[in-house]
N, C-alpha and C positions, 0 to 999 in steps of 0.2 A: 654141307653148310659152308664150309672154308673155299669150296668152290665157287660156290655162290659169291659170295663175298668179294671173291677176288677177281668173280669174271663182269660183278658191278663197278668195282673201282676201273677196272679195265674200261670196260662199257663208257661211264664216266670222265675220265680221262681224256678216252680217245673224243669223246665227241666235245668236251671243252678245248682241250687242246687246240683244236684247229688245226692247221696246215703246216706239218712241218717240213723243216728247210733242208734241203738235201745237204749230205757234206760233200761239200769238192775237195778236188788231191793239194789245192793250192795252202797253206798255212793262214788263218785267218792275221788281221794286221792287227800290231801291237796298238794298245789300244791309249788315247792321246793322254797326257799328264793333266793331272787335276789340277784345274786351274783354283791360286786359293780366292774365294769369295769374299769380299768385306760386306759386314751385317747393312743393313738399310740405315737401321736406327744405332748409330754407333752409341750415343749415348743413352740408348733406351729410356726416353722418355713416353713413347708411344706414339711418335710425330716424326717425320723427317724435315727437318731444315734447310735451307739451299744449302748450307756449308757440308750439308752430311750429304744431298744430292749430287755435291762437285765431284766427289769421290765415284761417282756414277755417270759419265759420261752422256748415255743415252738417256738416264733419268734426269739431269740436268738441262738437258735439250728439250726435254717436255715440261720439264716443270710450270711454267706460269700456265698452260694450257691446263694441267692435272689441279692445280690448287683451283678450284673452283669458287670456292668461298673469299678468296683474295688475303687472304692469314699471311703469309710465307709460310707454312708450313701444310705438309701433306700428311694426313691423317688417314687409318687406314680404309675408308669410305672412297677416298679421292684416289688411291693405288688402281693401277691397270692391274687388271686378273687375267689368269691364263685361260683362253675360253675353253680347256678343258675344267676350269672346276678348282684349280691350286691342288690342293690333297684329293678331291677322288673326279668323280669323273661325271657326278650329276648335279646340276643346279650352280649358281653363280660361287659357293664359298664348296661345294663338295658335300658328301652325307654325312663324314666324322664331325667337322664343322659345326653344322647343322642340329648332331645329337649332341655336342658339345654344349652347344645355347640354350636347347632346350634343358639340359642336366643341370638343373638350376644348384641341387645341392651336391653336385661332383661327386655322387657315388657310383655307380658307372651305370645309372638305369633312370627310365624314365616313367614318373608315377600318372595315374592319368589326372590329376592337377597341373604339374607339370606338361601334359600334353596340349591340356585344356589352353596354351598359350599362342599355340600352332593347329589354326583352324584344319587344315588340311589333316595333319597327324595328330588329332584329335580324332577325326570322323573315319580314320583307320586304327583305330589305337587296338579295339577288340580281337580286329583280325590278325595284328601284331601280335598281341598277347599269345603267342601259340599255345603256352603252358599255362594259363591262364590264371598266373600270379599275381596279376595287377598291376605289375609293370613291363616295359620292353625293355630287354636286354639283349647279351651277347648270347644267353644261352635261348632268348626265342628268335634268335637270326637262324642259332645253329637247327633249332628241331623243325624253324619253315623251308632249310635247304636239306634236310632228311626228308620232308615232307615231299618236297618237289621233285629230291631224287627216286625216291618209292612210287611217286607216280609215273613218272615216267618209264620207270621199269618197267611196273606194272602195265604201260601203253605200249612199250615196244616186244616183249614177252606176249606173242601171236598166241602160241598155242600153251601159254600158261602151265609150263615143265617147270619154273623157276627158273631157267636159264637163260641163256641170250645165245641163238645162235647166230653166224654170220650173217646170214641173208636177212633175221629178224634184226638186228643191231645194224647192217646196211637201209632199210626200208625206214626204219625208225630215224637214223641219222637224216635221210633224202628228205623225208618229212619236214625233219625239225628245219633243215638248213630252208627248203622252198618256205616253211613260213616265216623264216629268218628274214626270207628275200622280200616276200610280199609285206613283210612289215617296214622293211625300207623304202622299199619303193611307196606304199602309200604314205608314209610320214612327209614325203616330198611332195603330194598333191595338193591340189588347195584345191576346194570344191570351189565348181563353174557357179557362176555367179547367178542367179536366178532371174531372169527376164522381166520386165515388169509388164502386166498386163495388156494388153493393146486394144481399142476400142475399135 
């Protein structure tokens, strides 16, 4: 069993991990001085001002383009996002974000009242529930990626020993990575447009 265990986290690992980076004989470079940052809203009011944009160079330079509403102040509606997301890495404010807003009463979970706010995760909220408590939390993140990990064992484990041998854990990896790919590559498609009838 301890082998098992260990040749899953292995399994695991190796196929999230990715590609890694060879070492060269060269000493990697020291890495550059932390530059100190000044906060946006120096005096946290929940607004940037021009005086507190001046401090900002590049955000000073955009400013009357970003105030949108013509206030002098920038609000944070009116802030440029990083198009990866700020904190995570899906949708315009990120997913922690996201379950933040919904967490209407800040306990670290979301009731499905609470869901009922957000049409989309609403009409997943069931399938969220893995534990089927009533609400989504950190611990049905954790039993849906036990969930996914067990499955996939269980798809790359051919001949069903409990183990993962090389060549099964090679096959399963080739797998996973080609529909890695064809998932990329069709995200970039845009269906042909359809012809209109011709008389």
């Amino acid at each position: 069993m301890k082998k098992t265990s260990y040749l899953i986290a292995t399994a695991l690992l190796a196929v999230t991990a990715g590609t890694a980076l060879a070492q060269t004989g060269t000493p990697a470079p020291a890495p550059a001085p932390a530059v100190e940052r000044k906060p946006l809203d120096a005096n946290n009011d929940g607004v940037i001002d021009r005086n507190e944009a001046a401090a900002h160079p590049r955000l000073a330079a955009r400013f009357d383009g970003l105030d949108r509403n013509k206030d002098g102040k920038l609000d944070r509606a009116e802030l440029p996002r990083s198009p990866r997301g700020g904190m995570g890495h899906r949708g315009p404010h990120g997913p922690r974000l996201h379950f933040d807003k919904l967490d209407q009463d800040s306990d670290g979970r979301i009731s499905k009242a609470e869901a009922a706010t957000a049409p989309k995760f609403a009409e997943r909220f069931d399938t969220m529930d893995a534990n089927k408590d009533g609400f989504v939390d950190r611990a049905d993140r954790e039993a849906a990626m036990k969930q996914h990990r067990d499955a996939w064992f269980r798809s790359a484990d051919a001949n069903n020993d409990g183990s993962l041998s090389k060549t099964e854990f090679e096959a399963a990896h080739a797998s996973r990575m080609a529909a890695a790919g064809a998932r990329g590559r069709d995200a970039g498609r845009k269906a042909a447009p359809v012809p209109a009838p011709t008389k």
